[in-house]
C-alpha positions as CSV (number, residue, x, y, z in Angstrom):
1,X,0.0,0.0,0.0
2,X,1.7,3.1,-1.1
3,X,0.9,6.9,0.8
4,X,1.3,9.8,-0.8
5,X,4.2,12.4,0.3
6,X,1.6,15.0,1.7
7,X,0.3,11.8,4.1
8,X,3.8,11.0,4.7
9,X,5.0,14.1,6.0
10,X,1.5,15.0,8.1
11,X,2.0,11.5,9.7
12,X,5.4,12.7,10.5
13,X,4.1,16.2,11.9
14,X,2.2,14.6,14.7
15,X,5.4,12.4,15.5
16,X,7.5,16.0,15.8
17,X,10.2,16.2,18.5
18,X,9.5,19.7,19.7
19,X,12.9,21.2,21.0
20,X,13.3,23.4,24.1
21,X,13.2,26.3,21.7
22,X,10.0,25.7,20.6
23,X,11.2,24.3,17.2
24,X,9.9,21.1,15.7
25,X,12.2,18.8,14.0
26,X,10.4,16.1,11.4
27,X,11.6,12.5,10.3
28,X,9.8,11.0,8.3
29,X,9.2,7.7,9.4
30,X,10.2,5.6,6.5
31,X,13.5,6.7,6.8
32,X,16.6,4.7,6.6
33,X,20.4,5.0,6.3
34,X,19.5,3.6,2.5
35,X,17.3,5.9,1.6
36,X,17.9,8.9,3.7
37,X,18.2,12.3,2.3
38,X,21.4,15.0,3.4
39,X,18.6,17.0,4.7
40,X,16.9,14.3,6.3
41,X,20.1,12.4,8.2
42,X,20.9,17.0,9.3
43,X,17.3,16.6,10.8
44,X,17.9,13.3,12.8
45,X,21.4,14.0,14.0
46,X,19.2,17.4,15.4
47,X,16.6,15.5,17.1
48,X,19.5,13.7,18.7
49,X,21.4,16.6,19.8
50,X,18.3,18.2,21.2
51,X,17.1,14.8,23.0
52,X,20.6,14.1,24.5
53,X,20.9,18.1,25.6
54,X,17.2,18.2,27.2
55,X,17.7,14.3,29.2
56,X,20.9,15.8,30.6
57,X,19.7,18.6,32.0
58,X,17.1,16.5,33.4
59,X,19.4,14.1,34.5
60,X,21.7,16.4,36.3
61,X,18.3,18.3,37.8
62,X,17.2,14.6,39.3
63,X,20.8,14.0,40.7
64,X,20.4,17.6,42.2
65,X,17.1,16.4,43.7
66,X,17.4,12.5,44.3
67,X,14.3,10.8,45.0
68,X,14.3,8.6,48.4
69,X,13.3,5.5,48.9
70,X,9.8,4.9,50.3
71,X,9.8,2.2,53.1
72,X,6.2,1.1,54.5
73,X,5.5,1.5,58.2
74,X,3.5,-0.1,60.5
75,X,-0.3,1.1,60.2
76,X,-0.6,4.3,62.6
77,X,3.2,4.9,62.7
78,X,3.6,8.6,63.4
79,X,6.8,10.4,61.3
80,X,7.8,13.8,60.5
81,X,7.5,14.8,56.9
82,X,10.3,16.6,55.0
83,X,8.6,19.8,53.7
84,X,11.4,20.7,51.3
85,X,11.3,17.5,49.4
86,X,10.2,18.2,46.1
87,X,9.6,15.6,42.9
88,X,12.5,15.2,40.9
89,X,11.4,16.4,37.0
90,X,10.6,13.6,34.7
91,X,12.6,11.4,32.6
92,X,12.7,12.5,29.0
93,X,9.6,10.8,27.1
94,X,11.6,8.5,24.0
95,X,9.5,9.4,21.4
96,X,9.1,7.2,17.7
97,X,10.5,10.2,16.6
98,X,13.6,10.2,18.6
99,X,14.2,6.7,18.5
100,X,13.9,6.7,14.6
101,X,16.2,9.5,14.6
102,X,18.7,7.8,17.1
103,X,18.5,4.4,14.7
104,X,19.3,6.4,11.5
105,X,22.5,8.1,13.2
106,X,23.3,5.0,14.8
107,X,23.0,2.9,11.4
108,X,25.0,5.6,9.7
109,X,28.1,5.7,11.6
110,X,27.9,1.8,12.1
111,X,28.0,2.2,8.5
112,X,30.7,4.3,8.2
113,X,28.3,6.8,6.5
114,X,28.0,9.9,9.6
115,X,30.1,12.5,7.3
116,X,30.3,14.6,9.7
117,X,28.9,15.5,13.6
């Protein structure tokens, strides 16, 4: 079953990895180190970039702000609560769009095909 280009890149719209800045980055999601444009494998290698960048600073905001372990207690155990515990921000959402993007950069420098960071 073949889809037209305007479908393809719509379906691709809805799968948009929006970056901090508010921009969206589209990969198609047929994509593949074989058929990939220059423009295309640009795109993915910016997905990436943004994706990495964004789950570090989340990562480094959670080590900031470690969560605790939470042990049961007898029923009607009394404790004192921490007030200035707040929840560490959440893990970066992998979205098809970032993992396609992360397979094509990962296929083309297995490949020997990255040209370039």
């Amino acid at each position: 079953m073949a889809h037209s280009h305007a479908h393809r890149d719509h379906a691709a719209h809805h799968q948009a990895f929006i970056s901090p800045q508010g921009e969206a980055a589209v990969l198609p999601p047929n994509v593949a180190a074989h058929n990939a444009t220059s423009s295309e494998i640009a795109t993915a290698r910016q997905i990436v970039r943004e994706a990495v960048a964004e789950m570090t600073k989340r990562n480094q905001a959670r080590l900031a702000r470690p969560s605790r372990n939470n042990y049961s207690m007898k029923p009607g155990t009394k404790l004192g609560k921490r007030d200035d515990v707040a929840a560490p921000p959440p893990l970066l959402n992998i979205t098809d769009q970032i993992a396609r993007a992360a397979a094509l950069v990962a296929e083309l420098e297995a490949g020997g095909l990255a040209g370039g960071n």
